[in-house]
DRENDO-1510 file (C-alpha; in Angstrom, 1 decimal, always signed):
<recs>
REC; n; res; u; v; w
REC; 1; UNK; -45.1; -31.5; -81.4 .
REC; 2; UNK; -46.6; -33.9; -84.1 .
REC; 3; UNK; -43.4; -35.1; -84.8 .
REC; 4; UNK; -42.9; -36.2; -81.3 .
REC; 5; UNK; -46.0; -37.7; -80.9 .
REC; 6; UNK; -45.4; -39.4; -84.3 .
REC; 7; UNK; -42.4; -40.9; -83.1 .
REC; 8; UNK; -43.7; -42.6; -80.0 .
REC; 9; UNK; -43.1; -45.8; -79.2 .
REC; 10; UNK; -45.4; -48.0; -77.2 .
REC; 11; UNK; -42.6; -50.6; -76.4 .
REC; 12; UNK; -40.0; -48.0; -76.0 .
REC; 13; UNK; -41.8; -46.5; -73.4 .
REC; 14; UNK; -42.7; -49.8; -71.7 .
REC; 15; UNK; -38.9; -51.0; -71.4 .
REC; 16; UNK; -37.7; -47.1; -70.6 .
REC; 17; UNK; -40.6; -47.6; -67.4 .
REC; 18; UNK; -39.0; -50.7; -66.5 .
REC; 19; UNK; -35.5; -49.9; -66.7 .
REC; 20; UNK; -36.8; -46.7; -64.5 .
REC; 21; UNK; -38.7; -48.9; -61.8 .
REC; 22; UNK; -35.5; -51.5; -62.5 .
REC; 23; UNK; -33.0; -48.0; -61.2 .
REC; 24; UNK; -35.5; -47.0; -58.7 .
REC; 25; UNK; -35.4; -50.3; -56.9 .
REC; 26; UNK; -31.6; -50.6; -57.6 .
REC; 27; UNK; -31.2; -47.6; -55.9 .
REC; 28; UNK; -33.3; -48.4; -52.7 .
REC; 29; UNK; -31.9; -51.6; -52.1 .
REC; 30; UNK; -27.9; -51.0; -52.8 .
REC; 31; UNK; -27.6; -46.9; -52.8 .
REC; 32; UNK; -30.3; -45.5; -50.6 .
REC; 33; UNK; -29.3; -46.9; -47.4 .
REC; 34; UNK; -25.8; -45.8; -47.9 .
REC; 35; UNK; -27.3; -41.9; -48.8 .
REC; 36; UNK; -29.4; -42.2; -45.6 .
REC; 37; UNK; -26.7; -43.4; -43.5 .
REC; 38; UNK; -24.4; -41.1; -44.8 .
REC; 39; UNK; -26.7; -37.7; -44.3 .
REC; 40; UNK; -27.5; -39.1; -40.6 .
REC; 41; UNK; -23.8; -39.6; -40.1 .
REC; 42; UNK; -23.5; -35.9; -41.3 .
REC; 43; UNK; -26.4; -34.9; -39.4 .
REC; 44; UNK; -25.1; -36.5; -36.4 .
REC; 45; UNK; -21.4; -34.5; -36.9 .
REC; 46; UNK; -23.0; -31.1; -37.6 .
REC; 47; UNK; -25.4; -32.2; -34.0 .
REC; 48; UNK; -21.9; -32.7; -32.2 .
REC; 49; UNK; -20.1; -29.5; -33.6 .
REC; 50; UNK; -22.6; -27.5; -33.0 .
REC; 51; UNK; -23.2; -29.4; -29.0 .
REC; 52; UNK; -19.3; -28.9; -28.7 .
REC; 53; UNK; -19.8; -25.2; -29.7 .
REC; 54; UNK; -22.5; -24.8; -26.7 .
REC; 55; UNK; -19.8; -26.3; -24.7 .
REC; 56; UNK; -17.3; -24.5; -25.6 .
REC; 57; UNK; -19.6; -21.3; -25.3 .
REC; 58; UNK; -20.8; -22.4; -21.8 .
REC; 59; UNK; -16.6; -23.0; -21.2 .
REC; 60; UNK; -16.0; -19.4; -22.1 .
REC; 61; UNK; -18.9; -17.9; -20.1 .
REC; 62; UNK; -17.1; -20.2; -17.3 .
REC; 63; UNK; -14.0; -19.1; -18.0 .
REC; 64; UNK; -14.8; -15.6; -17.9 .
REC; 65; UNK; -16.7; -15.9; -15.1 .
REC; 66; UNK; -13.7; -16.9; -13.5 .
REC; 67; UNK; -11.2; -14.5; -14.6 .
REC; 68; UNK; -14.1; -11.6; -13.7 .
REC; 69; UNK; -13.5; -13.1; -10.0 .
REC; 70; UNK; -10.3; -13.7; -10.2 .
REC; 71; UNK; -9.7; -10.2; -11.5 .
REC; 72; UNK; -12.3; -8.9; -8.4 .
REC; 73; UNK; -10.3; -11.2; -6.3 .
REC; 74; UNK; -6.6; -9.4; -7.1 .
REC; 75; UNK; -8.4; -6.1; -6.9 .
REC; 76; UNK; -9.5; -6.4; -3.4 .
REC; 77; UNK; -5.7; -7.8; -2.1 .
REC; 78; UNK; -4.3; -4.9; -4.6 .
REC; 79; UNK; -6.6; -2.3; -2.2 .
REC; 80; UNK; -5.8; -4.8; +1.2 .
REC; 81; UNK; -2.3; -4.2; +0.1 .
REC; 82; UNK; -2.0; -0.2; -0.7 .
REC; 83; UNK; -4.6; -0.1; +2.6 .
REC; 84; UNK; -1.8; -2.0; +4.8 .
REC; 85; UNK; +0.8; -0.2; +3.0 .
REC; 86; UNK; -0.5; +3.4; +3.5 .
REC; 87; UNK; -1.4; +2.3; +7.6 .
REC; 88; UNK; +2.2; +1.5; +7.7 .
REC; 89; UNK; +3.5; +4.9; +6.1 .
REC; 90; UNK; +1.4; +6.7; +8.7 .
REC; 91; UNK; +2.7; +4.3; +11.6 .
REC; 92; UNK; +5.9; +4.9; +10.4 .
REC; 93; UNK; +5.3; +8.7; +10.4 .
REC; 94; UNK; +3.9; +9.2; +13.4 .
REC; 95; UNK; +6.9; +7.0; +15.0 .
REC; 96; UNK; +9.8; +9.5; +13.1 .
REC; 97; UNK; +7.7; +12.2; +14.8 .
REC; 98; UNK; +7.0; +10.7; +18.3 .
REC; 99; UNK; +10.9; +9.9; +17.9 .
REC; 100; UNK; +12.1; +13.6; +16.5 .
REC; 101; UNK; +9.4; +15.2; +19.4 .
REC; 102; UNK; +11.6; +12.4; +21.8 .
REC; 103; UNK; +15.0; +13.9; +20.8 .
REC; 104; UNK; +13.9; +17.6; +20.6 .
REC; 105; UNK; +12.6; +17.3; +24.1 .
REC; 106; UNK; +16.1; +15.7; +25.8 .
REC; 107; UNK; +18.1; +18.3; +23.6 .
REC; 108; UNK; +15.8; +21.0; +25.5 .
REC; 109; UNK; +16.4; +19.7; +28.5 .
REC; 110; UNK; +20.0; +19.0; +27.8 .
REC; 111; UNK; +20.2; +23.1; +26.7 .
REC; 112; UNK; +18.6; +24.0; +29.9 .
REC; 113; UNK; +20.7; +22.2; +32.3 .
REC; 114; UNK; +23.8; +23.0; +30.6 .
REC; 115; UNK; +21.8; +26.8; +30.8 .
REC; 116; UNK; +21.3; +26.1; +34.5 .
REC; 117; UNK; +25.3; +24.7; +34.8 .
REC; 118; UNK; +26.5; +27.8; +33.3 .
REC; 119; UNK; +24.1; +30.3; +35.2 .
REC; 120; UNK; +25.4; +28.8; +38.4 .
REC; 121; UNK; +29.0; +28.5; +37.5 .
REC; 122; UNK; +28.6; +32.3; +36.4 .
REC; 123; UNK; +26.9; +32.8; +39.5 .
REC; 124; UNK; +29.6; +31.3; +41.6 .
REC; 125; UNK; +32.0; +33.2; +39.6 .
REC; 126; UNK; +30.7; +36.1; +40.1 .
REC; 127; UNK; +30.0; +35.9; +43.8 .
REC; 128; UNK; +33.6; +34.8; +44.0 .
REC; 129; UNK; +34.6; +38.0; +42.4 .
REC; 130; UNK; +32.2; +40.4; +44.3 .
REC; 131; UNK; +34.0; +38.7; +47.4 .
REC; 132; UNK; +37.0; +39.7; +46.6 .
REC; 133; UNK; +36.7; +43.1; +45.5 .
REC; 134; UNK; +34.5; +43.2; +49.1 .
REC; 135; UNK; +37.8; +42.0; +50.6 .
REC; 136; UNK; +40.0; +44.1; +48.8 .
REC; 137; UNK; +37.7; +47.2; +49.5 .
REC; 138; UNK; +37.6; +46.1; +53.5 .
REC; 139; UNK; +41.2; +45.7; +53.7 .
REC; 140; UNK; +41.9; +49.2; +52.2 .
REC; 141; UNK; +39.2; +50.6; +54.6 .
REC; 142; UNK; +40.5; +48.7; +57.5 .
REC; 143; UNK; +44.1; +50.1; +56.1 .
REC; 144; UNK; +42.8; +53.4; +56.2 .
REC; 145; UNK; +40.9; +53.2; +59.6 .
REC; 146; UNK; +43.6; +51.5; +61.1 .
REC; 147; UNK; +46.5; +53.9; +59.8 .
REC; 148; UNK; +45.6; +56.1; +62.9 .
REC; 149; UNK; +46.2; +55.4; +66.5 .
REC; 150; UNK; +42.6; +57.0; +68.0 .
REC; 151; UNK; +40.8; +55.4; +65.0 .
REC; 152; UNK; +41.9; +52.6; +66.4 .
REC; 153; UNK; +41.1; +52.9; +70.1 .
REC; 154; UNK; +37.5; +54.3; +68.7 .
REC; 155; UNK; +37.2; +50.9; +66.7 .
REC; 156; UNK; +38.4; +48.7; +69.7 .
REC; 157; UNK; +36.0; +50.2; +71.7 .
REC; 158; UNK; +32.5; +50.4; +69.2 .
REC; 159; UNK; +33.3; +46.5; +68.6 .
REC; 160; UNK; +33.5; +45.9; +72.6 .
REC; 161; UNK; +30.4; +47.8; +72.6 .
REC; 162; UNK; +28.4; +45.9; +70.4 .
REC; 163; UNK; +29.6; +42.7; +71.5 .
REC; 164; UNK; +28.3; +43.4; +74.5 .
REC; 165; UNK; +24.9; +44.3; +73.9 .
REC; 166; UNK; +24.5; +41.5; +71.6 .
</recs>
């Protein structure tokens, strides 16, 4: 420390001051406007990125926002949709049925009078049969009635008789 303070110089430390005041005012008038102007240029760039962050945040919240209803928007027609769609499977159900019901009930009725056709042709048929077998069996009666002379005069004279009192 003695040695230091040994080798002071008064006039050293005079023309060290003034070449410090001479910097210090060297650097206010050509360097410290150039420093300001350069952090507020910086200051004003970190300002904007960070006000076209917000933007961009108040974008996304926009965005999604939009794609939420959008998304609700396609959810509802996708339930419209499958709605409509099942309404139509039923309507288109309940028109096979109707239509099957339709066509079972004119084959029914197409079986019964093709029943009713056959009953009657049967009918006639038969009646047509029994007639003749009630014709054949008269003819052999009368045959056998007639085959005889009094049978004969008996029969002339019951029909006379009854046509008579009728």
């Amino acid at each position: 420390m003695e040695t230091l303070l040994n080798d002071f110089s008064p006039g050293l430390f005079a023309v060290q001051t003034v070449l410090l005041l001479l910097f210090i005012f060297l650097m206010v008038k050509f360097a410290w406007k150039p420093i300001l102007g350069s952090l507020n240029e910086r200051e004003e760039g970190i300002q904007g990125a960070l006000d076209a962050a917000e933007k961009a945040k108040r974008e996304m919240a926009n965005l999604q926002a939009d794609n939420e209803r959008l998304l609700q928007e396609a959810r509802l027609e996708r339930e419209a949709m499958l709605k409509e769609a099942r309404e139509l499977k039923s309507k288109m159900i309940a028109d096979a049925e109707a239509e099957a019901q339709s066509q079972a009930n004119k084959m029914i009725a197409q079986a019964q009078e093709a029943i009713t056709n056959e009953k009657k042709a049967a009918m006639a048929e038969l009646k047509s049969h029994v007639a003749g077998l009630s014709l054949d069996i008269a003819e052999k009666v009368v045959r056998n009635e007639l085959s005889n002379k009094d049978k004969q005069l008996q029969l002339v004279e019951d029909m006379l008789a009854e046509a008579t009192l009728n």
